[in-house]
C-alpha positions in Angstrom: 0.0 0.0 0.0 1.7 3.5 -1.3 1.6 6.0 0.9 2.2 9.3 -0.7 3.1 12.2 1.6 3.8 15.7 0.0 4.7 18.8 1.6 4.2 22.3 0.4 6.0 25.4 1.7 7.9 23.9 4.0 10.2 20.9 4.6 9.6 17.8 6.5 12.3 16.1 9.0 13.0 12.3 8.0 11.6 11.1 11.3 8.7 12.9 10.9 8.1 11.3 7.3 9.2 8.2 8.5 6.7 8.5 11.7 3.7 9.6 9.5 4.3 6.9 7.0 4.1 4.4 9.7 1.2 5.9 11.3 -0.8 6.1 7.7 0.0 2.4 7.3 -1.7 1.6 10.6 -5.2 2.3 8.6 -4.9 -1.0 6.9 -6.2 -2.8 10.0 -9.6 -0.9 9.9 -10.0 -1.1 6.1 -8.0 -3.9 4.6 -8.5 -3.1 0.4 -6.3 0.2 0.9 -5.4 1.4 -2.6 -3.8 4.7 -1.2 -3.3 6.9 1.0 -2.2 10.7 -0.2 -1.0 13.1 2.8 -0.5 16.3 2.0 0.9 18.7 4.4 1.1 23.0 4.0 2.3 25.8 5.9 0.9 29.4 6.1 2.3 31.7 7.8 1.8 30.3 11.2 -0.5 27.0 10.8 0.1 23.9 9.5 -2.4 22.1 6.7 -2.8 18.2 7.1 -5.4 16.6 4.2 -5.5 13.1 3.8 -7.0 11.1 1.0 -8.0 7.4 1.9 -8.5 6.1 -1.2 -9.5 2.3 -0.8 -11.7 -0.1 -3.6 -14.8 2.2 -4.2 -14.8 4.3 -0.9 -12.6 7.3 -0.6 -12.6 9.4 2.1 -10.7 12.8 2.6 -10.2 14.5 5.8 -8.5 18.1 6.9 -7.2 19.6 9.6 -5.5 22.5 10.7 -3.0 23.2 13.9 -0.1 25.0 15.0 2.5 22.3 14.0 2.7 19.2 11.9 2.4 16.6 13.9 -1.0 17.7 15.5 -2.5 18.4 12.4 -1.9 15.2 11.8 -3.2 13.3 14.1 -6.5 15.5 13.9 -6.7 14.3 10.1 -5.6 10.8 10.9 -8.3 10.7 13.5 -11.0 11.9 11.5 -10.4 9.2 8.9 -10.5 7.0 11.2 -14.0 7.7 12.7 -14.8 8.0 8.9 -14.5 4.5 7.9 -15.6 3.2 11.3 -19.1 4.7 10.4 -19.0 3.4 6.7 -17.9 -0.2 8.2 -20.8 0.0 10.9 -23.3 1.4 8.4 -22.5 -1.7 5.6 -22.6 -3.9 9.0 -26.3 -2.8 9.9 -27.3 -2.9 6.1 -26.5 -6.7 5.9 -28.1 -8.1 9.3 -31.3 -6.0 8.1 -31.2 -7.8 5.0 -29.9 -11.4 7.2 -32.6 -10.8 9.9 -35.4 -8.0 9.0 -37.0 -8.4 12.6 -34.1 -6.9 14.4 -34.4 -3.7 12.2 -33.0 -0.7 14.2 -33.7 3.0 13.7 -31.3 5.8 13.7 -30.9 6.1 17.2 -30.0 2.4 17.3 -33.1 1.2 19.1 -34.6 -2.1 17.6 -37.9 -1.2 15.6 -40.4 -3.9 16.0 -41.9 -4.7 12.4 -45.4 -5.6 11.9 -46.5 -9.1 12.2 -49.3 -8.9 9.8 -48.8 -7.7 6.4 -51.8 -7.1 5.4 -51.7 -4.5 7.7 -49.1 -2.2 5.2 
């Protein structure tokens, strides 16, 4: 899995490349069909860009943050990807036990919706 990480208007120490590549890598155990991941990190003036692309079979998912140095913006991006694919796994999780088991359909809040016994009833 390529990570790419770029870095505009300023320059990135090796451990720090080294530490976000290893850190980006660490999203194969949430989503294991990673195509890519693209990091791209900016300075202005005194704030430092992080946008991440997650690129992975027909989900993508980008996230951006912003902070006062590189590392934290970061981890904010890396975090938000994170809670990104957790909520597309869980939503593809509820989708198939609706379609395995109807009767245990849940609503939005995640409280079980009790489905009519009767059809004729619709």
């Amino acid at each position: 899995m390529p990570v790419k990480i770029t870095c505009r208007k300023l320059e990135l120490a090796p451990e720090l490349h080294e530490l976000f590549q290893k850190k980006a890598e660490k999203l194969k155990k949430y989503f294991d069909r990673v195509d890519k991941i693209d990091v791209v990190l900016t300075a202005q003036k005194y704030r430092r860009i992080c946008e991440i692309t997650f690129h992975a079979g027909h989900f993508d998912c980008v996230a951006k943050a912003e902070a006062e140095n590189e590392g934290g913006a970061f981890d904010e991006a890396l975090r938000s990807v994170i809670r990104q694919i957790k909520e597309r796994k869980n939503k593809a999780i509820d989708r198939n036990q609706k379609a395995i088991n109807p009767a245990k359909a849940t609503n939005h809040s995640g409280k079980e919706v009790p489905l009519p016994t009767n059809i004729e009833s619709l």
